[in-house]
MMTF fields as JSON, N, C-alpha, C and O atoms, coordinates in Angstrom:
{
  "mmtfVersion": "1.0.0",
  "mmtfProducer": "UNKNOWN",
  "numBonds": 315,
  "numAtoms": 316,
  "numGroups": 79,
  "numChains": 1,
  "numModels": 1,
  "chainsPerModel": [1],
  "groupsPerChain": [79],
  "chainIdList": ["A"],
  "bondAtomList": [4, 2, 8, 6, 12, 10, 16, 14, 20, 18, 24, 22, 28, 26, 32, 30, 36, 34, 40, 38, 44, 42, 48, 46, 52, 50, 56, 54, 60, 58, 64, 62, 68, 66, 72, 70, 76, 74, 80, 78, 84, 82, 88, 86, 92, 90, 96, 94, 100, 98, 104, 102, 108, 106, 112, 110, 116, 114, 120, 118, 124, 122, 128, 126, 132, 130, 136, 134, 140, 138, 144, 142, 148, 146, 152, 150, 156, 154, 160, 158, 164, 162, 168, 166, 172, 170, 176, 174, 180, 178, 184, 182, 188, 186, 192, 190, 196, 194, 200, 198, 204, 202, 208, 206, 212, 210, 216, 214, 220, 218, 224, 222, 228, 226, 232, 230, 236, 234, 240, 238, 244, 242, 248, 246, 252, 250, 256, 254, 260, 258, 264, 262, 268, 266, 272, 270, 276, 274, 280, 278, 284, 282, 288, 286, 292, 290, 296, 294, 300, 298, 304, 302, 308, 306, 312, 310],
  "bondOrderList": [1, 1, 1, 1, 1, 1, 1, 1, 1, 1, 1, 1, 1, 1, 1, 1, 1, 1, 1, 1, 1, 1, 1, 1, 1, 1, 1, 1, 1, 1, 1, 1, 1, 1, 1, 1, 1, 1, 1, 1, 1, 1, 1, 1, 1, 1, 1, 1, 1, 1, 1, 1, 1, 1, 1, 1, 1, 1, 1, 1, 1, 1, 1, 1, 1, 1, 1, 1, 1, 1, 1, 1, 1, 1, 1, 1, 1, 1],
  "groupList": [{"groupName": "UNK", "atomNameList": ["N", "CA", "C", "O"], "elementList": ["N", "C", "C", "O"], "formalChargeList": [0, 0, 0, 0], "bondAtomList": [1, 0, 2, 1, 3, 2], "bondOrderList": [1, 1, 2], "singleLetterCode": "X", "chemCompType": "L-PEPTIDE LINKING"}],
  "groupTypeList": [0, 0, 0, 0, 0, 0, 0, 0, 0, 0, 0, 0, 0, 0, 0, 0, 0, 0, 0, 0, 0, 0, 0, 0, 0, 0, 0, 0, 0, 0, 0, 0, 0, 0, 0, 0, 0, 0, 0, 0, 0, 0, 0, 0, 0, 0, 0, 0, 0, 0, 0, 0, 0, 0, 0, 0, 0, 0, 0, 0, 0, 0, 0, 0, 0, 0, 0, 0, 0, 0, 0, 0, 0, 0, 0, 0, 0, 0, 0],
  "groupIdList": [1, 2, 3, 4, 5, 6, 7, 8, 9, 10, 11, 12, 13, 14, 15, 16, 17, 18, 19, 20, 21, 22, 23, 24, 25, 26, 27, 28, 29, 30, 31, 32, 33, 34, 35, 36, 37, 38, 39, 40, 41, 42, 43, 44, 45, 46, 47, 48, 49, 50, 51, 52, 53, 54, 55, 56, 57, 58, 59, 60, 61, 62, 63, 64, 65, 66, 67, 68, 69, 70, 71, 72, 73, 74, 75, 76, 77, 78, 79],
  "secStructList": [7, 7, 7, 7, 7, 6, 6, 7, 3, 3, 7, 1, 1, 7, 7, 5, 7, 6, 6, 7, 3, 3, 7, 6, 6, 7, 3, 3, 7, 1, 7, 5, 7, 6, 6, 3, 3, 3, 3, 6, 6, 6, 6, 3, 3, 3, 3, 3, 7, 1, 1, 1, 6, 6, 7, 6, 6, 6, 6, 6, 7, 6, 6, 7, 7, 4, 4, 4, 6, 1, 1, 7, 7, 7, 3, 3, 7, 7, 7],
  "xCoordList": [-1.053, -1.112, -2.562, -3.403, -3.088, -4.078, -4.755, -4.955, -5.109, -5.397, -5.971, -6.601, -5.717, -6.348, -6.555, -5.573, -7.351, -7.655, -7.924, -8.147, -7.904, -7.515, -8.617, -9.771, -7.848, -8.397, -9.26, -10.051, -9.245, -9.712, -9.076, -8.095, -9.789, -9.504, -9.597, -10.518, -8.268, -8.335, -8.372, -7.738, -9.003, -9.58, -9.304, -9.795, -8.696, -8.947, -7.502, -6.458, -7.773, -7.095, -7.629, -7.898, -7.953, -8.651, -7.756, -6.754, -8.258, -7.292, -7.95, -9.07, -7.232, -7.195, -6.928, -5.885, -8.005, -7.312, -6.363, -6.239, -5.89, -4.444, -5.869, -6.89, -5.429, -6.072, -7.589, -8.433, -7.331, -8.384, -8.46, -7.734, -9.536, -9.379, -10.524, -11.597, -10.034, -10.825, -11.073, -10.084, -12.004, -12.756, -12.292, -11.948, -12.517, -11.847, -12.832, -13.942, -12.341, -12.927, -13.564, -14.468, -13.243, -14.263, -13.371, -12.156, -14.38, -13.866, -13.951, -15.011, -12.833, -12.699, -12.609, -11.677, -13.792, -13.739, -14.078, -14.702, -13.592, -14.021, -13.142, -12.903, -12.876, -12.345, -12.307, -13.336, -12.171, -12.538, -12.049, -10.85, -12.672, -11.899, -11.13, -11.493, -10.02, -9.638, -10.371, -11.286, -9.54, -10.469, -11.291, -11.454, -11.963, -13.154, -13.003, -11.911, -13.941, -13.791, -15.153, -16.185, -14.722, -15.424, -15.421, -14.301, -16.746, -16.763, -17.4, -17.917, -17.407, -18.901, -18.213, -17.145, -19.215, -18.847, -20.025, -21.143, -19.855, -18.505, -18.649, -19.513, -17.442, -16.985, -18.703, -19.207, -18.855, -19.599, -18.934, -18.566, -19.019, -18.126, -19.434, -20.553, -19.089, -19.906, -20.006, -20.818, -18.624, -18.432, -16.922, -16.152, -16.683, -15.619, -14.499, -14.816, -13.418, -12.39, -12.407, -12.205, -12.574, -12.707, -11.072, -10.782, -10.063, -9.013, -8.608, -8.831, -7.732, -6.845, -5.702, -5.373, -5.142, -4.039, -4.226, -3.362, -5.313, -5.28, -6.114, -7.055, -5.825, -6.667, -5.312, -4.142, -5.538, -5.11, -3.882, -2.878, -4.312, -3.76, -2.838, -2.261, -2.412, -1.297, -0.041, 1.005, -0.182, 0.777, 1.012, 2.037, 0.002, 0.407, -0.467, -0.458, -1.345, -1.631, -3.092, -4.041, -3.183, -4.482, -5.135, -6.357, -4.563, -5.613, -5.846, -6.545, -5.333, -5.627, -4.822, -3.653, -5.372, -5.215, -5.711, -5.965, -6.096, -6.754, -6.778, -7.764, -4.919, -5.648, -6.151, -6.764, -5.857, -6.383, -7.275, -7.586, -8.07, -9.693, -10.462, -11.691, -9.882, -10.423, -10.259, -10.633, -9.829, -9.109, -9.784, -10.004, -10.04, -10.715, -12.278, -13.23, -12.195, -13.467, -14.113, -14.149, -14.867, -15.704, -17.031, -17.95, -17.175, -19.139, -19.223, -18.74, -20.401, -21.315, -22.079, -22.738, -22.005, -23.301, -24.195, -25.009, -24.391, -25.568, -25.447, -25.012, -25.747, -26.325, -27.38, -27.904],
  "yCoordList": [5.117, 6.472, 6.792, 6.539, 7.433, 7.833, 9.115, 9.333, 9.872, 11.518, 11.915, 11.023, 12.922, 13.199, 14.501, 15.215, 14.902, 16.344, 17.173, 16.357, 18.248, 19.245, 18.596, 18.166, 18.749, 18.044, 16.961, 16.933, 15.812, 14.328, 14.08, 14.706, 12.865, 12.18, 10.343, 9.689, 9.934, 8.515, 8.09, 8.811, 7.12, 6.547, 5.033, 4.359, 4.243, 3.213, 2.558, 3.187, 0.838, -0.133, -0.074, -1.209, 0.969, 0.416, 0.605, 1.322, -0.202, -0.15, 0.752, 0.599, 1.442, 2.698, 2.176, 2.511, 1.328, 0.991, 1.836, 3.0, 1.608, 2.147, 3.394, 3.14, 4.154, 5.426, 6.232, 6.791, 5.879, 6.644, 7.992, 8.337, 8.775, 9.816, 9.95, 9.355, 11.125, 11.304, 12.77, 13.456, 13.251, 14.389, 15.421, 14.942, 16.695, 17.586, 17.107, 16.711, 17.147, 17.155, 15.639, 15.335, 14.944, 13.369, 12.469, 12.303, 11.831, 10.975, 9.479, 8.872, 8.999, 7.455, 6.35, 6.419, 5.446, 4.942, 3.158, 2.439, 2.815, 2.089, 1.977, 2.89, 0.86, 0.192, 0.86, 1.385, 1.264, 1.819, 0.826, 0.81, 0.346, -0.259, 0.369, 1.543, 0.034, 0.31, 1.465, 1.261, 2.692, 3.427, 4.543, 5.572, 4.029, 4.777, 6.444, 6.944, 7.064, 8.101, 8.26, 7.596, 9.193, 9.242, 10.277, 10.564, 11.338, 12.497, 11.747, 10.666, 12.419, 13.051, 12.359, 11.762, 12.675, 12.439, 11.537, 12.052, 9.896, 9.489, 9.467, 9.942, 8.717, 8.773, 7.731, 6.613, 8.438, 7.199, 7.635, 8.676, 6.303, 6.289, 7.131, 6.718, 7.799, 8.341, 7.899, 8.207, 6.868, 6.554, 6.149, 6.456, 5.239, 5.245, 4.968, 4.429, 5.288, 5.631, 4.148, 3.107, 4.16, 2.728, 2.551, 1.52, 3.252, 3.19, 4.375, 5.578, 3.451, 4.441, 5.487, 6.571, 4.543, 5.168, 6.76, 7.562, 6.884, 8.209, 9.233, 9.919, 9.268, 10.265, 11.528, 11.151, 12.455, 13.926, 14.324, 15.03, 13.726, 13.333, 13.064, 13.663, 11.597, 11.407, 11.732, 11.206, 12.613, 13.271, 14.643, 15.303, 14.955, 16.222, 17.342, 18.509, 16.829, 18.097, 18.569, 17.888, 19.266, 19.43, 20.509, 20.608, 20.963, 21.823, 20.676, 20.983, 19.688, 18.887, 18.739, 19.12, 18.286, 18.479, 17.994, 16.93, 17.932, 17.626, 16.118, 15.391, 15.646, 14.215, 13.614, 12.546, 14.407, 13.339, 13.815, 13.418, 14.356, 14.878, 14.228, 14.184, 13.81, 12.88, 11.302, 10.519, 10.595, 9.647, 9.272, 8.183, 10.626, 9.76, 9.446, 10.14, 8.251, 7.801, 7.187, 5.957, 8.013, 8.123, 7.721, 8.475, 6.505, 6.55, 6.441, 5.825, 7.7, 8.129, 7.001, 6.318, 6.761, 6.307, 6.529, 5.653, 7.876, 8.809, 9.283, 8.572, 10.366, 10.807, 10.641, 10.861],
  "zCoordList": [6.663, 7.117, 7.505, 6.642, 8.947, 9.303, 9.4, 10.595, 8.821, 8.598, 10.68, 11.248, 11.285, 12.577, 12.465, 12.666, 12.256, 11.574, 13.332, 14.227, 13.633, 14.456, 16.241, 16.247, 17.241, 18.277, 18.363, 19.307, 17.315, 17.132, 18.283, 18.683, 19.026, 20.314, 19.961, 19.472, 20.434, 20.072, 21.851, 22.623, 22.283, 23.453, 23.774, 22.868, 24.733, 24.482, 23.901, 23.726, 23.602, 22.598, 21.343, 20.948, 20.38, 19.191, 18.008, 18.018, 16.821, 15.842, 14.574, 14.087, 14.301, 13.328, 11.583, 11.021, 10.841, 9.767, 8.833, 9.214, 8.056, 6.978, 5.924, 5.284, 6.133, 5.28, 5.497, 4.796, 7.069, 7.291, 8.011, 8.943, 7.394, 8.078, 8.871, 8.77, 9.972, 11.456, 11.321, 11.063, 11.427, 11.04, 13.053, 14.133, 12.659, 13.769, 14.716, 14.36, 16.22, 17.419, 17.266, 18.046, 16.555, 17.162, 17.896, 17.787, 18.799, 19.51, 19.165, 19.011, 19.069, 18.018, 19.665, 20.465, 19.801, 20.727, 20.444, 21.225, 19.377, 18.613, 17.014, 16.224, 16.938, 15.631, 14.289, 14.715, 13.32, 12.369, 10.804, 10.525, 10.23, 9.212, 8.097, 8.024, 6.993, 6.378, 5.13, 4.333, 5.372, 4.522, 4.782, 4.126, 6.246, 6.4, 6.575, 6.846, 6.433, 7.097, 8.602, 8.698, 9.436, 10.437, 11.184, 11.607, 11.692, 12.265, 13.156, 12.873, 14.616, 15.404, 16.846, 16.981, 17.795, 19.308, 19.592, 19.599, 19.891, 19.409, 17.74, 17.003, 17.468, 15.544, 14.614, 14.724, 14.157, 13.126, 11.533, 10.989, 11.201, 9.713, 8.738, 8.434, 8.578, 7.157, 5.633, 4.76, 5.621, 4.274, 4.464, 5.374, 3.154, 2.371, 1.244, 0.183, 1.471, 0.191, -0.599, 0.027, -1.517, -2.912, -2.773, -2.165, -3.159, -3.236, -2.501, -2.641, -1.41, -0.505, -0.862, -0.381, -2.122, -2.633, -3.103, -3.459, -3.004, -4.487, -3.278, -3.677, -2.234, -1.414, -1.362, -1.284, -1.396, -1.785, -0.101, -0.185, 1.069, 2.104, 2.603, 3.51, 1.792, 1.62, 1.231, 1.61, 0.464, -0.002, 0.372, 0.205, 0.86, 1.946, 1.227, 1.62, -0.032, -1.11, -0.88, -1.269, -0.501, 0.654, -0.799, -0.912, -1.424, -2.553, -3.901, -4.867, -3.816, -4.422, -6.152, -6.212, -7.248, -8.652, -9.371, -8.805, -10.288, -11.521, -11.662, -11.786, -11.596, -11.405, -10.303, -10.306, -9.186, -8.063, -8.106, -6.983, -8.381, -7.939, -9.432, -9.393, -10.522, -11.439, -10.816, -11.69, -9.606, -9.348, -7.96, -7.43, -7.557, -5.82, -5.873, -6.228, -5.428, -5.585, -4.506, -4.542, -3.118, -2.309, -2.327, -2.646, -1.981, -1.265, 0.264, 1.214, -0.145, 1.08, 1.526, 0.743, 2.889, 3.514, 3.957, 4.251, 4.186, 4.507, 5.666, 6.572, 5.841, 7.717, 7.852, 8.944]
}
């Protein structure tokens, strides 16, 4: 499952790894690996998900809960 958050633009043949999300308005013109997340025009990965399974996303639960927000575990790569 791939998150495409509000007017994201996919471009191209590229492949979209399994649990990633795409931040609003970016343009993905380029590969993204498993996991990542990625804003900006074009996309640069900012970081990403340790375990895909436990992202809040997937399941549709966008305010989140106690355990998944004890459970997701994100590194930054910096801007």
């Amino acid at each position: 499952m791939v998150l495409l958050d509000a007017g994201a633009s996919v471009l191209g043949n590229v492949n979209i790894g399994d649990g990633c999300q795409v931040g609003a308005g970016t343009l993905v013109i380029g590969d993204l690996p498993t996991g990542s997340v990625a804003i900006g025009v074009p996309a640069k990965i900012i970081g990403k998900f340790i375990d895909v399974s436990a992202q809040p996303g997937l399941g549709m639960n966008q305010l989140g809960s106690k355990e998944s927000d004890n459970s997701i575990q994100f590194q930054m790569d910096g801007i």
